[in-house]
PDB file of N, CA, C and O in Angstrom:
ATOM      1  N   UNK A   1       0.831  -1.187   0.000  1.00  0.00           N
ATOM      2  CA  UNK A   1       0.000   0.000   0.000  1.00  0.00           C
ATOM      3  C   UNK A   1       0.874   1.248   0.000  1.00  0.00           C
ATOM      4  O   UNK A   1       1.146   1.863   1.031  1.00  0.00           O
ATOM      5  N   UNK A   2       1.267   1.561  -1.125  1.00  0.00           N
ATOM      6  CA  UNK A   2       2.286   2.170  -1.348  1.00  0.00           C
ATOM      7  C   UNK A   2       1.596   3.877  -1.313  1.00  0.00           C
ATOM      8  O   UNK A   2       0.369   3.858  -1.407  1.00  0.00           O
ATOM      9  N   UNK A   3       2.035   4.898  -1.227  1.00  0.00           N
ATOM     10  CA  UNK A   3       1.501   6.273  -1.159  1.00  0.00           C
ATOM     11  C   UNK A   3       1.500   7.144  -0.379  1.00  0.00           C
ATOM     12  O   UNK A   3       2.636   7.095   0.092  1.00  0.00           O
ATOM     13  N   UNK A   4       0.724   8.321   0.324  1.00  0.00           N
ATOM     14  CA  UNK A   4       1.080   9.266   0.822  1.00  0.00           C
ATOM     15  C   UNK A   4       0.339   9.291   1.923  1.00  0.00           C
ATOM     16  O   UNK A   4      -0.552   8.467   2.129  1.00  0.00           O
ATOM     17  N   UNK A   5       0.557   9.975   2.501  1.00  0.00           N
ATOM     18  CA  UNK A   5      -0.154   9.972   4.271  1.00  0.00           C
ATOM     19  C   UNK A   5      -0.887  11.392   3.829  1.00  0.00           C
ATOM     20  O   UNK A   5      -0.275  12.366   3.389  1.00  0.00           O
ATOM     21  N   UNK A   6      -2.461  11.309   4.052  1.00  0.00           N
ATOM     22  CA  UNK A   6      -3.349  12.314   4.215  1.00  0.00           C
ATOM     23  C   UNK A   6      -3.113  13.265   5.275  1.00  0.00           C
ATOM     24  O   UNK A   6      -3.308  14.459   5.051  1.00  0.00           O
ATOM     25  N   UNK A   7      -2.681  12.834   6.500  1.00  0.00           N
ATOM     26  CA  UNK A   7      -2.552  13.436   7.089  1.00  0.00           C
ATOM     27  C   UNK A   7      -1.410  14.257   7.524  1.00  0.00           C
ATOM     28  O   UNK A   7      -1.565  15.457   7.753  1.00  0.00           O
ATOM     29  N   UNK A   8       0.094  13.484   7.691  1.00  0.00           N
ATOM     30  CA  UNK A   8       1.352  14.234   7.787  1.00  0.00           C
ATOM     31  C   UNK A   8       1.916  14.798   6.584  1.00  0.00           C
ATOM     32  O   UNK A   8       2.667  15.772   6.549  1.00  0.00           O
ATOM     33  N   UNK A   9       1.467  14.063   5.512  1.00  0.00           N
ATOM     34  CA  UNK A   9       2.038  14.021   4.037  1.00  0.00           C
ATOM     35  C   UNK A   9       3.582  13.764   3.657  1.00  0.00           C
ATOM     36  O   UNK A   9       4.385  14.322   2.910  1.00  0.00           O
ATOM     37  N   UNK A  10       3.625  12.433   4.699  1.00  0.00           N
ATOM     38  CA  UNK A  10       4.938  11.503   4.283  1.00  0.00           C
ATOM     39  C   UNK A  10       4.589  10.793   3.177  1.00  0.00           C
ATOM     40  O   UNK A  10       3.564  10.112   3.125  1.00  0.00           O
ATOM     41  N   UNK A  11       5.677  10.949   1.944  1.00  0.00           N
ATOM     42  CA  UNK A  11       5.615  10.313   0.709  1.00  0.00           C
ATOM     43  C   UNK A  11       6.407   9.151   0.767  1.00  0.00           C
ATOM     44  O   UNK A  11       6.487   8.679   1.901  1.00  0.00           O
ATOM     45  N   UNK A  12       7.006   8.558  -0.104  1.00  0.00           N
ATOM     46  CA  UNK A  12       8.063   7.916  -0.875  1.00  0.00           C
ATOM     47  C   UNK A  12       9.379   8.992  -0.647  1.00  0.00           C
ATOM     48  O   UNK A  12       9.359  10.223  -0.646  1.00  0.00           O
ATOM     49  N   UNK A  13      10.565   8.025  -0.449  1.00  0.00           N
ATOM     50  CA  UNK A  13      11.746   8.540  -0.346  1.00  0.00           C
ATOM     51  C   UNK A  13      12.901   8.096  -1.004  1.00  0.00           C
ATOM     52  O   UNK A  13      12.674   6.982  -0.532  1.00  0.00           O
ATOM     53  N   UNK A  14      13.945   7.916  -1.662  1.00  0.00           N
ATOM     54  CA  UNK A  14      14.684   7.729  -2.504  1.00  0.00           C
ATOM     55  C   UNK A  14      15.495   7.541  -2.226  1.00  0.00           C
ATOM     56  O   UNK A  14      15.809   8.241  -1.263  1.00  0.00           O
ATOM     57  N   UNK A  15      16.530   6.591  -2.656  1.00  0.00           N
ATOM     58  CA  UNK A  15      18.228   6.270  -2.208  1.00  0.00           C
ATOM     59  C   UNK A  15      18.792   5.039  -3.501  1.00  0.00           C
ATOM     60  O   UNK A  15      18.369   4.737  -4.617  1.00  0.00           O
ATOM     61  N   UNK A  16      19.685   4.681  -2.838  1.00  0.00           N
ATOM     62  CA  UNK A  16      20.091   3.458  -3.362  1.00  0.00           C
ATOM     63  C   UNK A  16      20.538   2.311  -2.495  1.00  0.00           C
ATOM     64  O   UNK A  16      21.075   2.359  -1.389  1.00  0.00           O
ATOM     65  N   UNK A  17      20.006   0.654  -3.662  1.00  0.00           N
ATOM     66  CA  UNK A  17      20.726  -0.297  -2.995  1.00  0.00           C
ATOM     67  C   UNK A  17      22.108  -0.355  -3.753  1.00  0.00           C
ATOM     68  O   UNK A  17      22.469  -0.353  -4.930  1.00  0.00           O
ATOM     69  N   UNK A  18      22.734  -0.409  -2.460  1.00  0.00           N
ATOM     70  CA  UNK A  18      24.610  -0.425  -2.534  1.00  0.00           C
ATOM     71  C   UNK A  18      24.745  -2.607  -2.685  1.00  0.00           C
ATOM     72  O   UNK A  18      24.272  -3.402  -1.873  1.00  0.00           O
ATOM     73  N   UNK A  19      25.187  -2.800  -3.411  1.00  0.00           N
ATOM     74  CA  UNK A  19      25.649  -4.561  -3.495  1.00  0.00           C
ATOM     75  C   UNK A  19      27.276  -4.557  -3.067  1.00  0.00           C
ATOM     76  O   UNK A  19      27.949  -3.528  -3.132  1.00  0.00           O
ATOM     77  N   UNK A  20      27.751  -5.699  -2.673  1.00  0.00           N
ATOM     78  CA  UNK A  20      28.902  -5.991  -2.155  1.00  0.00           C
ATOM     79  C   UNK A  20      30.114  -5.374  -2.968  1.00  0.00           C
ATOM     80  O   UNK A  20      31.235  -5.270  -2.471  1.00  0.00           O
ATOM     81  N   UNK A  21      29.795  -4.960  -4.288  1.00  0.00           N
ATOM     82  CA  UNK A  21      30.947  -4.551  -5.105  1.00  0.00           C
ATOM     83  C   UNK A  21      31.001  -2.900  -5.512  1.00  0.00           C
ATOM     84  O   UNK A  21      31.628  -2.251  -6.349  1.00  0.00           O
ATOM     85  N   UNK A  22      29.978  -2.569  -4.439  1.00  0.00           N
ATOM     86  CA  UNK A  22      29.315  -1.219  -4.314  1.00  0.00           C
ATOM     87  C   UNK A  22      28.738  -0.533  -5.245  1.00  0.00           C
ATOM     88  O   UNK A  22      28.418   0.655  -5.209  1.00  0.00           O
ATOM     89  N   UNK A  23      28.589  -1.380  -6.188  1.00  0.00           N
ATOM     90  CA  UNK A  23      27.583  -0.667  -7.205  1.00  0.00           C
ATOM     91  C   UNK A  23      26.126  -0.124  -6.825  1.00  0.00           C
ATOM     92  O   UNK A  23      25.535  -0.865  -6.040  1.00  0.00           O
ATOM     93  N   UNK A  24      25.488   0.923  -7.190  1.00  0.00           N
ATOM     94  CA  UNK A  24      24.654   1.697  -7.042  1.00  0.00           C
ATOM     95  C   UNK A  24      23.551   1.335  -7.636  1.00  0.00           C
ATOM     96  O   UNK A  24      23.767   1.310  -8.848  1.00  0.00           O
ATOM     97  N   UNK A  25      22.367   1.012  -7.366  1.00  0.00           N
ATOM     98  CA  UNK A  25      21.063   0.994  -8.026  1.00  0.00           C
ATOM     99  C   UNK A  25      19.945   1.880  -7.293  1.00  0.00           C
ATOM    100  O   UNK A  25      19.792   2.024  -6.080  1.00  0.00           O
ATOM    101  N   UNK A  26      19.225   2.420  -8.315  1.00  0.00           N
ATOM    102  CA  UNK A  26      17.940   3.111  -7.498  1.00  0.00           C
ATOM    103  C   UNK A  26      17.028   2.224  -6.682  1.00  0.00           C
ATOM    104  O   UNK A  26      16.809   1.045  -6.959  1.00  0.00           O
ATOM    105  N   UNK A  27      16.474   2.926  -5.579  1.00  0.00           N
ATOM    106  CA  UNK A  27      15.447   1.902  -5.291  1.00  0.00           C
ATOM    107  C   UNK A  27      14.699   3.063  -4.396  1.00  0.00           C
ATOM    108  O   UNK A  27      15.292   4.123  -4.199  1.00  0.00           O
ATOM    109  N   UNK A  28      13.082   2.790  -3.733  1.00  0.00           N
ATOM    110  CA  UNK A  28      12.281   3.660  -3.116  1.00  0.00           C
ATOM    111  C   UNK A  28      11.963   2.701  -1.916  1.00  0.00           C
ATOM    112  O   UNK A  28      11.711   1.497  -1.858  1.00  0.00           O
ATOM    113  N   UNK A  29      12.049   3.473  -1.189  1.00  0.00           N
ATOM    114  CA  UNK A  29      10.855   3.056   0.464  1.00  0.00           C
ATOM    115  C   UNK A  29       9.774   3.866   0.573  1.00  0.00           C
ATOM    116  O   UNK A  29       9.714   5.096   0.593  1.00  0.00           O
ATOM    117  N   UNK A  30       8.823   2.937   0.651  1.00  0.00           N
ATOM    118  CA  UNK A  30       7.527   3.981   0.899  1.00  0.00           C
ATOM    119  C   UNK A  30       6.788   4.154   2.062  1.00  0.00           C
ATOM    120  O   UNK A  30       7.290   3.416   2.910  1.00  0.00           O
ATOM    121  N   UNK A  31       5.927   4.709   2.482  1.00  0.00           N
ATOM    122  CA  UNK A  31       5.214   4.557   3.773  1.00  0.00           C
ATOM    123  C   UNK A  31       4.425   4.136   3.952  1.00  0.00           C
ATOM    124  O   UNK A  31       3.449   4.301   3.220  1.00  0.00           O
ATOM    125  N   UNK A  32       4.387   3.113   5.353  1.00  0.00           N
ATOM    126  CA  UNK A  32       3.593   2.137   5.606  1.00  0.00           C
ATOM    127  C   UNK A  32       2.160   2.641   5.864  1.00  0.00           C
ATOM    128  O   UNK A  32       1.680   2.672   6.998  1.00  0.00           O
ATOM    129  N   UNK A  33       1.393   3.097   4.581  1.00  0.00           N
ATOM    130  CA  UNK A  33      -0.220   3.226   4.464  1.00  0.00           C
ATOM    131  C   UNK A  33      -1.127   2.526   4.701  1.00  0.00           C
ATOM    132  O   UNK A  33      -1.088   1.327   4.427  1.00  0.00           O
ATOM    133  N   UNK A  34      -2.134   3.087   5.251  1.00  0.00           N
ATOM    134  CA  UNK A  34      -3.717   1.851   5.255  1.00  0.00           C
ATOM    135  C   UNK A  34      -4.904   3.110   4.888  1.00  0.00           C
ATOM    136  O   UNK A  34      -5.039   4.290   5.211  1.00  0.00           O
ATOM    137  N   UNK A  35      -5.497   2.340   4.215  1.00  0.00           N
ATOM    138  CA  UNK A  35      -7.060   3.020   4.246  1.00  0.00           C
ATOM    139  C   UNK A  35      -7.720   2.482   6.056  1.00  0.00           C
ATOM    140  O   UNK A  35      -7.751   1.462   6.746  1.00  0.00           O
ATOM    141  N   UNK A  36      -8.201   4.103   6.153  1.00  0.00           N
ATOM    142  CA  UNK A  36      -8.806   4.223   7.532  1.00  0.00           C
ATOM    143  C   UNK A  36     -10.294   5.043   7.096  1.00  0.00           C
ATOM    144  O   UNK A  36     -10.511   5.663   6.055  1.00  0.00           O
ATOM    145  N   UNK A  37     -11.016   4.869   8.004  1.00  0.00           N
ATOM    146  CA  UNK A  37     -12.435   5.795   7.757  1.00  0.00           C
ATOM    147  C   UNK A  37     -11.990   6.858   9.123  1.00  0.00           C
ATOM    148  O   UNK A  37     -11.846   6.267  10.194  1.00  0.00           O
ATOM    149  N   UNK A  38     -11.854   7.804   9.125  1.00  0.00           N
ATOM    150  CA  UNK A  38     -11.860   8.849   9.999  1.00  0.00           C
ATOM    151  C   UNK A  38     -12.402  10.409   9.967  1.00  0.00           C
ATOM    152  O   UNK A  38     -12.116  11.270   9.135  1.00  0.00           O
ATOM    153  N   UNK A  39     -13.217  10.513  11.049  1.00  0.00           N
ATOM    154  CA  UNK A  39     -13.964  11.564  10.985  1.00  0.00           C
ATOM    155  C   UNK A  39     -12.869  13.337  10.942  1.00  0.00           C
ATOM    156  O   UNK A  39     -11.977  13.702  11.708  1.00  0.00           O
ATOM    157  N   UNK A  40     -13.429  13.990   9.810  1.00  0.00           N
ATOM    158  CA  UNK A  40     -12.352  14.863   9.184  1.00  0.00           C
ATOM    159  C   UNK A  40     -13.890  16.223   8.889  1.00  0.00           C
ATOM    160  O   UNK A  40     -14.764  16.284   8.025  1.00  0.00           O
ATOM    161  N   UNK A  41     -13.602  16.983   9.937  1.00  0.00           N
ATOM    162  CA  UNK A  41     -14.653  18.007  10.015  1.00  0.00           C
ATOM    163  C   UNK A  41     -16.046  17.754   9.889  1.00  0.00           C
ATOM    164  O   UNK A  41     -16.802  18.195   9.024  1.00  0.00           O
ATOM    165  N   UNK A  42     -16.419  16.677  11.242  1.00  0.00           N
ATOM    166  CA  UNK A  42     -17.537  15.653  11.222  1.00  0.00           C
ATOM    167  C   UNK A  42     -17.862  15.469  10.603  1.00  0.00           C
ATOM    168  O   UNK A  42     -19.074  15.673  10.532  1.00  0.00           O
ATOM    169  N   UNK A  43     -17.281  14.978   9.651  1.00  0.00           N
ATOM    170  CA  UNK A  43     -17.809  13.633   8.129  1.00  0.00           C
ATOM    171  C   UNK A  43     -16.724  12.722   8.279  1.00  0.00           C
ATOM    172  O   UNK A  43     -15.520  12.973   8.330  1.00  0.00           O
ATOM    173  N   UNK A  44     -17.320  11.625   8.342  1.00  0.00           N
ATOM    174  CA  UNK A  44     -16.652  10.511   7.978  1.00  0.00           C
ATOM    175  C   UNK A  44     -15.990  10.358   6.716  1.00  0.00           C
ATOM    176  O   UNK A  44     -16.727  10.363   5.729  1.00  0.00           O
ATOM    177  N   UNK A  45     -14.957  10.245   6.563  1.00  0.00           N
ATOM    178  CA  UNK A  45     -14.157   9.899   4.809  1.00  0.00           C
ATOM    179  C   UNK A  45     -13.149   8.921   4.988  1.00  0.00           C
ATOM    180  O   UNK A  45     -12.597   8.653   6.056  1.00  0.00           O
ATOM    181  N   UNK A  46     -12.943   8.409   3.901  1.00  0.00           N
ATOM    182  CA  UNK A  46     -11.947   7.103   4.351  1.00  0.00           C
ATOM    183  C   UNK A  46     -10.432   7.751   3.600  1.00  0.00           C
ATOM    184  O   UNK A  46     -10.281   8.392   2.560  1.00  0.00           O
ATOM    185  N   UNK A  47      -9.415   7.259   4.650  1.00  0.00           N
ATOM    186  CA  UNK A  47      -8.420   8.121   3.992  1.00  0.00           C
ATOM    187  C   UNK A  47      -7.208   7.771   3.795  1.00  0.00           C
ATOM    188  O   UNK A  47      -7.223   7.171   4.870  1.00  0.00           O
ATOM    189  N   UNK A  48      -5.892   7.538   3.321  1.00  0.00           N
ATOM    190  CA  UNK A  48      -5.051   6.338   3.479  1.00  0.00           C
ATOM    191  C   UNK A  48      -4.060   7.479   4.579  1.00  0.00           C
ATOM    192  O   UNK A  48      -3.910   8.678   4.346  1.00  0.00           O
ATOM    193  N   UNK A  49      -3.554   6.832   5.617  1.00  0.00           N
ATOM    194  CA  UNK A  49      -3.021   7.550   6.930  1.00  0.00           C
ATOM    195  C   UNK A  49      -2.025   6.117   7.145  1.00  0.00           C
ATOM    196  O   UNK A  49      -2.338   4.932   7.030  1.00  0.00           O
ATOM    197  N   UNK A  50      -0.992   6.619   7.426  1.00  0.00           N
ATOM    198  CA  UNK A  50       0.538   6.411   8.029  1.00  0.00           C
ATOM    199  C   UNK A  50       0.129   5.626   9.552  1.00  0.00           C
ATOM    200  O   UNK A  50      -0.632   5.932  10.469  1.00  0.00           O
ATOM    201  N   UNK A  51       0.939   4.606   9.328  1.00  0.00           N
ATOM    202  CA  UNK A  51       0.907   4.082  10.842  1.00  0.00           C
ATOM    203  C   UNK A  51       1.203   4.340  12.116  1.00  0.00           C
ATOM    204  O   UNK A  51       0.783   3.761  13.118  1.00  0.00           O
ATOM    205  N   UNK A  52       2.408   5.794  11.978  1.00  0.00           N
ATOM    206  CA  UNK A  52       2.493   6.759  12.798  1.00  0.00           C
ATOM    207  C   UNK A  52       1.285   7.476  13.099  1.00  0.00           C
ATOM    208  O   UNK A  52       0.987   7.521  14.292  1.00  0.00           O
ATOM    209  N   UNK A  53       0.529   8.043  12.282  1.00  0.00           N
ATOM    210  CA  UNK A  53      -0.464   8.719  12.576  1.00  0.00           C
ATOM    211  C   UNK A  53      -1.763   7.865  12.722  1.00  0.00           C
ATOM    212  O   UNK A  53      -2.618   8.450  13.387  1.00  0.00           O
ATOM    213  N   UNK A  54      -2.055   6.882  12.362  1.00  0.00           N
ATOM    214  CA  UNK A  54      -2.916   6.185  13.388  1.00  0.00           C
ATOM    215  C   UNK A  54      -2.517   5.867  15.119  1.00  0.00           C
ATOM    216  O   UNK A  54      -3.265   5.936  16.093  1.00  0.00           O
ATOM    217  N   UNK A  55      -0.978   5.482  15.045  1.00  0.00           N
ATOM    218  CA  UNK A  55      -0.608   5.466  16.536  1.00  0.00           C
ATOM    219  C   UNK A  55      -1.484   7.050  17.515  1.00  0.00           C
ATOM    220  O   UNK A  55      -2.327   7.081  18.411  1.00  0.00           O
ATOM    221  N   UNK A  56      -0.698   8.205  16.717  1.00  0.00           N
ATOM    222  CA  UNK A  56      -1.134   9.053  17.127  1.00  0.00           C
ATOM    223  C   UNK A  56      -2.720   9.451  17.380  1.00  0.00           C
ATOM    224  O   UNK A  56      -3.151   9.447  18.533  1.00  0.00           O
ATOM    225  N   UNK A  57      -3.330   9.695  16.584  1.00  0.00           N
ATOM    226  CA  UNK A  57      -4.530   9.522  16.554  1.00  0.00           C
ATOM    227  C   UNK A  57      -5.010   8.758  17.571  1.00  0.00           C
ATOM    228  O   UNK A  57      -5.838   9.247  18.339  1.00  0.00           O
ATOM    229  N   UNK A  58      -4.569   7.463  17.726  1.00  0.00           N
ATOM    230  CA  UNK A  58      -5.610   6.409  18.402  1.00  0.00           C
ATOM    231  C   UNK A  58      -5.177   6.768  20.013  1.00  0.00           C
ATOM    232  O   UNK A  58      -5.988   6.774  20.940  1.00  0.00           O
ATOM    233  N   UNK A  59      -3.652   7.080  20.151  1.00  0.00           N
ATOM    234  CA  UNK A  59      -3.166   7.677  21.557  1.00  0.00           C
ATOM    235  C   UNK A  59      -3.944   9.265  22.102  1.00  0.00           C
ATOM    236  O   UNK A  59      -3.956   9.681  23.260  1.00  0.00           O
ATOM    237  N   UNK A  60      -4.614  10.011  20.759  1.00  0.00           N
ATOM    238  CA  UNK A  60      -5.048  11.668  21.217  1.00  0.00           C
ATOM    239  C   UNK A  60      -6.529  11.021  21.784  1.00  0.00           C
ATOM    240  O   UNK A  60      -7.049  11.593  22.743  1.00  0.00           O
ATOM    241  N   UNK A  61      -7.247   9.754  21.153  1.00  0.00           N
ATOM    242  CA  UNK A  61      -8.424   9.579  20.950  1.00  0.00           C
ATOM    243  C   UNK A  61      -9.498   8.942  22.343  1.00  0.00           C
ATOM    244  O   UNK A  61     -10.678   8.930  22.692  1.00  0.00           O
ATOM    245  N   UNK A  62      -7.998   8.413  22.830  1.00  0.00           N
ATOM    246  CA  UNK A  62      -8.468   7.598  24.724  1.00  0.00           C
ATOM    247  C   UNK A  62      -8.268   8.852  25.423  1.00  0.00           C
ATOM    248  O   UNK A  62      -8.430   8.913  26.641  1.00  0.00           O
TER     249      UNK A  62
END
């Protein structure tokens, strides 16, 4: 579930994998997304949110 956080707006980030002979290849890490339904100016909308920010969320929410 590759994509962007609705809420912090952590994307995809960029680097390379280095191999034993140190050659360089592109590669991406992305952020660990989920579709959530969360109420967003009392309406419910479903939204894809970062697992950080569900932590958060669910810690502001008790």
């Amino acid at each position: 579930m590759a994509g962007k956080c609705d809420v912090c707006g952590k994307g995809p980030q960029f680097g390379h994998n280095v191999s034993h002979s140190k050659r360089r290849t592109n590669r991406m890490w992305h952020p660990n997304t989920h579709k959530k339904k969360l109420s967003v100016n009392g309406v419910a909308k479903r939204v894809s949110v970062c697992t950080r920010c569900i932590r958060t969320i669910n810690k502001h929410a008790a």
